[in-house]
Structures are given as structure tokens and as C-alpha cells.
C-alpha positions as CSV (number, residue, x, y, z in Angstrom):
1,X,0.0,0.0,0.0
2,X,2.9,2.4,0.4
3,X,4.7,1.0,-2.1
4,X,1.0,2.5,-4.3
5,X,1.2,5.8,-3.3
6,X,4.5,6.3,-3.6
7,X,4.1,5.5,-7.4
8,X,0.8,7.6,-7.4
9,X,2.9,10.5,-6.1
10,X,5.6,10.0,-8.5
11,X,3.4,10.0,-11.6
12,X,1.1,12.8,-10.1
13,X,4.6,14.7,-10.0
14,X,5.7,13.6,-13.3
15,X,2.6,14.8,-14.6
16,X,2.9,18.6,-13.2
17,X,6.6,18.6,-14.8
18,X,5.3,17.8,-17.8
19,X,2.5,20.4,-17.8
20,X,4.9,23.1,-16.4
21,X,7.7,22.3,-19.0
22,X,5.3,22.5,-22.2
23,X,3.7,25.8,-20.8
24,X,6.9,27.2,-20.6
25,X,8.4,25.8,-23.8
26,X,5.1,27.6,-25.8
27,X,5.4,30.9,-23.4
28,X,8.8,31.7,-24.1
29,X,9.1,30.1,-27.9
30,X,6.2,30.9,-29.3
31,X,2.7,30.6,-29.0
32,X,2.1,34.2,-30.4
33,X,-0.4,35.1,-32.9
34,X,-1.8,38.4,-34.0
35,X,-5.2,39.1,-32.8
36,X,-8.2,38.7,-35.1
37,X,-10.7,41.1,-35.7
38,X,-13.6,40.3,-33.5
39,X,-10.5,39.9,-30.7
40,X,-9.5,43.5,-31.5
41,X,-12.9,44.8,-31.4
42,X,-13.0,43.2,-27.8
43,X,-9.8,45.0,-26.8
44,X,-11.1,48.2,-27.7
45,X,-14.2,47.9,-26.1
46,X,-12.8,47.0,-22.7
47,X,-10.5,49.7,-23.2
48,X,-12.9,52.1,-21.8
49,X,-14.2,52.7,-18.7
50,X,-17.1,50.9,-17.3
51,X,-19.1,53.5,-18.6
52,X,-17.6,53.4,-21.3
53,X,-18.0,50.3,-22.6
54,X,-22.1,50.5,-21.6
55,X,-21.9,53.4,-24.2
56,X,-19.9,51.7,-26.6
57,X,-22.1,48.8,-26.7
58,X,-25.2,50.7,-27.0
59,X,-24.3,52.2,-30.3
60,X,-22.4,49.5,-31.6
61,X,-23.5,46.1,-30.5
62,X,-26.6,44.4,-28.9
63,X,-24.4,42.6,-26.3
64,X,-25.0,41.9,-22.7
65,X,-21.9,44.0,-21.2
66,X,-20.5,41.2,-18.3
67,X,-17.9,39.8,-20.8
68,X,-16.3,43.3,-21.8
69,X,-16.3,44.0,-18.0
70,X,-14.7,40.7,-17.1
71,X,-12.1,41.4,-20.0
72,X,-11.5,44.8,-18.6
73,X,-10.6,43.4,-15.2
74,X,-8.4,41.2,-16.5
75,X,-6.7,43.6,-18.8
76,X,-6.3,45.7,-15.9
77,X,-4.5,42.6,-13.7
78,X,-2.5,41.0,-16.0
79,X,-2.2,43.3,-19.1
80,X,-2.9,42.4,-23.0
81,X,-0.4,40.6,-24.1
């Protein structure tokens, strides 16, 4: 039984490596595309103010708001790029 989770450990650990080493390897080497259209459009939008992006979307899109907010936040925490 000790002897189990010892190996359960070990492949539960070799598992996170692996994980951590791939998201590295495409973070530093690579996994960088330019943003699309509708990904742009987002940007902008979220660019603004809370306010802002009510406004926005009332003359240019139909959208519930929550998502631009979210994206705002997030923007705000840990930048666009």
C-alpha cells in the first residue's frame, strides 16, 4: 500500500513537470499570434471605462456588457499581451 502511493505520487509529479515544462516551452518560444478582428474589437471595447463600454455597446453592439467587464478586469490585472 505504500509502495501504491509512492508511485501515485511519482506519476502525479511527473505529470505537473510535464505540464509546467510545455507551458513554458510555448510561453517563451512561441505561441504568439496576432489578434483577429472580433479579438480586437473586444480589446477596444474593454479599453474604456465601465461607462464606457455600456456606451460603446449601446451604439455598436446588442451585447450583454458582463464579458467586456470581465475582459476589462483582466486587462487591468494582468495586461494584453
Amino acid at each position: 500500500m505504500i509502495e501504491d502511493k509512492k508511485s501515485l505520487n511519482a506519476g502525479l509529479l511527473l505529470a505537473i513537470l510535464v505540464v509546467l515544462s510545455a507551458a513554458a516551452l510555448f510561453g517563451f518560444f512561441g505561441i504568439t499570434r496576432p489578434l483577429r478582428h472580433d479579438e480586437c474589437c473586444s480589446v477596444a471595447i474593454s479599453n474604456t471605462s465601465l461607462p464606457g463600454i455600456i456606451e460603446n455597446l449601446k451604439v455598436n453592439s446588442h451585447t450583454p456588457p458582463f464579458y467586456y467587464f470581465l475582459l476589462s478586469f483582466w486587462m487591468k490585472a494582468f495586461g494584453t499581451g
